[in-house]
C-alpha positions, 0 to 999 in steps of 0.5 A: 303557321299553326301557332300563329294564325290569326283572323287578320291573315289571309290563308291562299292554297292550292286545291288538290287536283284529285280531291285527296289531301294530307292529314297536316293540310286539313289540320293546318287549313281547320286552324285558319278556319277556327280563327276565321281568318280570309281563306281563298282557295286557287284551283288550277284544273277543271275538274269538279274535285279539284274546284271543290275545297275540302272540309271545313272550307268546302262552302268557299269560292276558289279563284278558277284559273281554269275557269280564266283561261276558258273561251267565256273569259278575256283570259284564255291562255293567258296564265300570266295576266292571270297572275297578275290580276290574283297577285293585285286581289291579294294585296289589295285585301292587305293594304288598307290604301287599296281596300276598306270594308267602309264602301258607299253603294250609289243606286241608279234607279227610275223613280216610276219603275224602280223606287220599290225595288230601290228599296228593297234592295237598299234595306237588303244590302244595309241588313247584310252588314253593318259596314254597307252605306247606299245611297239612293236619292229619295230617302238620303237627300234632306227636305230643303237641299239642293237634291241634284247637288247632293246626288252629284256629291254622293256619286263623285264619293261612291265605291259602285255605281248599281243601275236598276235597268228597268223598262223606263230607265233607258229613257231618263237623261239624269241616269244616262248622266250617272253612268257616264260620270261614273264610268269617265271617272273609274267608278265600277258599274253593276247593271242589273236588268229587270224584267227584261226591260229593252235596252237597244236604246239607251244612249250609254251601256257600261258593257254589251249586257247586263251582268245579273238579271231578275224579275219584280216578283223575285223582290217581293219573297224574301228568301229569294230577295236574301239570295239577290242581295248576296248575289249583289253583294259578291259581284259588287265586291268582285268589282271593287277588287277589279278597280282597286288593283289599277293603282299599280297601273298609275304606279307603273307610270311612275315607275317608267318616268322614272326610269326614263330620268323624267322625275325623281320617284323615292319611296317612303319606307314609313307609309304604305304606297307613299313616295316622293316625287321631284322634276329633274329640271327646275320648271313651273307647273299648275299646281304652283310656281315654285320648285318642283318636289310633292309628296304623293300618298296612293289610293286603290279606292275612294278616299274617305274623310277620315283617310283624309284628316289622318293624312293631313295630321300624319303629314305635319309631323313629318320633316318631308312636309317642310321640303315638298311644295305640294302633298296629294292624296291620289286615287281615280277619285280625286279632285282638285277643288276638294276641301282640305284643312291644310291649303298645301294638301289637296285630292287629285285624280291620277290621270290629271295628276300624270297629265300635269307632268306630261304638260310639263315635259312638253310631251302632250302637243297637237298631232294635227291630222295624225290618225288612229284607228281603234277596232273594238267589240264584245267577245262572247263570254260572262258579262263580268268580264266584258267590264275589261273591254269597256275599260280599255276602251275608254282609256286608249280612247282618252289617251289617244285625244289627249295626246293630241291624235284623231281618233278613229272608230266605227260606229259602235253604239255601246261606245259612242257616247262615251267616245263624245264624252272623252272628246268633250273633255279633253280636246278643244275641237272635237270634230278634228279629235274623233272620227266616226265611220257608219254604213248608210243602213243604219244612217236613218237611226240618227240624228246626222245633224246633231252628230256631226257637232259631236265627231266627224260622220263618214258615211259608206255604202255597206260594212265592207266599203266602211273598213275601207274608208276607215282604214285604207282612205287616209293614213294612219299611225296604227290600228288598235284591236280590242276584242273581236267576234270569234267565227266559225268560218276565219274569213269573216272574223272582222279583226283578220279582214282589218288586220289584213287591209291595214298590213296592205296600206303599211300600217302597224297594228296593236292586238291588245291581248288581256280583253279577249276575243279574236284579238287575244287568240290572234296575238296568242298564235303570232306568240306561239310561231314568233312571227310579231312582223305579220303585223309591227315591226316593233318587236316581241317586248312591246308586242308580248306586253300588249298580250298579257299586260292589264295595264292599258294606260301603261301600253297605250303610252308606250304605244304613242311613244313607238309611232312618235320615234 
């Protein structure tokens, strides 16, 4: 290892617990560091000796594990989606499908109350290295263009979404919009709040509260602007890492279809993340009519141009490209009308990818008055982290309408639009997709007429009879807990009272494990006494699987799969 260290590699140790180290390590680690090579220290203890790498590397961050399994992170107890989550940051660094330093940054901003410090932040984020593209509207849009086109363009390529929260954001419809198309469409949101700017309004949130904070005049001293533009710089990174790993997820489905004799998946030995895909049956599907084998190459990131001309040119050369009817470049990205130079190779987006097999196999039909129920609030811990939650939120949400079902929440306000906005998209009557339960104390806050085009409003007298009528009134297929509020006293934690009225009316529950709170300290108790019947009759691997599994698309399917046997 000493002779063969190069600055390409990417050097993992694991921090001694009290601090002490043999002479070779420090030698072996001094030689990684010479060559400066990506060193990422783990630490699996609390204890400060242990989180402290030695010399040369002691300025380095280490991977906290401990840190993870602690109350102010979803992951408590959870050793092996810990794991999981390492091993994708990992080879997302190695693959280049999965991570490229050439990122786009989108900075979402008011132009009354937030154009200087755009700036600032812009020019900061440009100075920090030279690989940095950000966009903001006023300098990047060209006199004469069509300004909202090219700011649409440039989100629908961008790598992080960063939303300067000021005092006059929440009020501008065309940030609103930013945000939704971003988080609809898997791009990660950094928000970062200015001055305590109010936020109790603001018809979308990416998470329960901002992840940084700073005031105005921290941006006009430079020293302090440097520290804010590397603090930027690091969360933006971290988030990227977070969504370039959710590539294995859409493989996973692959992978099931698979097993399942639905497709045929061979991977291409040649290329990274790249596979053959052929329906088993001769059918048609929408991309076109002939018999059905594609070629897939898989992102992690936004593809850029010249991933694209080098896949097209890779492609011809290739004998796979007489045999396969269509060849696709997938990432959350991807669109269907994207401009290639060959008309048989086209982006796409994973879940329209998926959807289309899904269409063909007759698996997605209407579920006429079938419910399910989804329970979901913030846990109490670093904001980074809450990102999870909104995540699975999202994607149980679109899998449920998609499918067919009548989604059912309580009115949560982080989660409202967001929840029309997925109605929008994939159900032709949202009224009969989505279900929204409300006490009447907070009924004089909307606009009830104008809400009931968006969903299907209950109204209750109080919390208690609103869980009632959400769960007990009408059957359900299940009930889904997602997060959860820890309480001192157990008898007011609102996931126990709605597990325990659902289990009075026979309906199943799912306590999704991997976004923390009281669903994942619920299902880490059923997994240590083995008593997964208190809530499902579905059996430890199904249940074990909600628990420590990142892929929500993956477990939300098998989910949709048990109730349908």
């Amino acid at each position: 290892m000493l002779e063969n260290a190069d600055k390409d590699d990417i050097f993992i140790f694991f921090t001694s617990e009290n601090g002490v180290y043999d002479k070779q390590i420090l030698k072996l680690l001094g030689k990684y560091n010479d060559v400066q090579s990506r060193i990422w220290p783990v630490a699996m203890e609390a204890k400060p000796e242990c989180r402290r790498p030695p010399e040369p590397v002691s300025d380095r961050q280490s991977f906290d594990v401990a840190c993870r399994k602690e109350n102010r992170n979803p992951l408590k107890n959870n050793i092996r989606a810990i794991a999981q989550i390492f091993a994708r940051k990992i080879i997302a660094q190695t693959l280049s499908p999965l991570y490229s330093d050439d990122v786009l940054y989108f900075i979402s901003h008011c132009r009354k109350d937030g154009e200087q410090l755009a700036s600032k932040l812009a020019d900061g984020l440009r100075l920090l290295t030279r690989e940095r593209n950000v966009y903001r509207d006023v300098v990047n849009v060209e006199v004469g263009d069509d300004a909202q086109k090219d700011i649409d363009e440039n989100l629908k390529i961008s790598d992080v979404l960063i939303f300067l929260q000021t005092e006059n954001a929440q009020y501008s419809k065309y940030i609103m919009k930013e945000l939704c198309h971003a988080m609809l469409n898997d791009i990660p949101i950094l928000w970062v709040q200015i001055d305590d700017a109010p936020y109790e309004d603001m018809e979308i949130r990416p998470c329960e509260n901002p992840v940084l904070r700073y005031s105005k005049d921290e941006f006009c001293n430079q020293e302090r602007l440097e520290e804010i533009v590397d603090e930027i710089e690091d969360k933006c990174f971290q988030l990227i890492m977070n969504s370039s790993g959710q590539v294995y997820s859409y493989l996973e489905c692959f992978m099931e279809m698979s097993r399942e004799k639905k497709i045929k998946l061979q991977r291409d030995g040649a290329n990274t993340l790249a596979y053959q895909i052929e329906y088993i049956d001769n059918v048609k599907d929408r991309y076109d009519s002939g018999i059905r084998r594609h070629y897939i190459q898989c992102f992690g990131r936004n593809p850029k141009k010249n991933d694209i001309e080098r896949f097209c040119t890779n492609v011809k050369n290739m004998e796979l490209y007489k045999e396969c009817n269509k060849l696709f470049l997938l990432s959350t990205h991807g669109k269907r009308d994207s401009k290639t130079s060959d008309n048989r190779v086209c982006e796409e987006n994973y879940e329209d990818y998926i959807a289309n097999i899904q269409n063909v196999l007759g698996e997605h039909s209407p579920k006429k008055g079938k419910r399910i129920i989804i329970s979901g609030a913030f846990p109490d811990y670093d904001e980074i982290y809450k990102n999870s939650l909104t995540e699975a939120v999202i994607i149980y949400t679109r899998q449920i309408i998609r499918n067919g079902y009548t989604l059912v929440f309580g009115a949560h306000p982080t989660f409202q639009q967001i929840i029309f906005d997925i109605g929008e998209l994939y159900s032709s009557d949202v009224k009969d997709s989505i279900e929204m339960h409300m006490s009447q104390e907070y009924a004089d806050t909307y606009d009830l007429e104008l809400l009931n085009k968006k969903c299907s409003v209950v109204l209750s007298n109080d919390i208690q009879e609103m869980r009632k009528n959400m769960i007990c009134r009408d059957k359900a297929e299940m009930l889904i807990c997602l997060g959860g509020k820890l309480k001192d006293d157990p008898s007011q934690q609102g996931v126990d009272i709605e597990v325990g009225m659902a289990r009075k009316c026979g309906i199943p529950v799912a306590l999704v494990g991997t976004v923390g709170g009281r669903s994942s300290e619920y299902a880490y108790e059923l997994l240590k006494q083995g008593k997964w019947e208190a809530i499902n009759s579905w059996g430890s691997e199904l249940n074990e699987g909600l628990f420590y599994n990142v892929n929500h698309r993956l477990m939300v399917e098998r989910l949709l799969r048990k109730i349908t046997m």
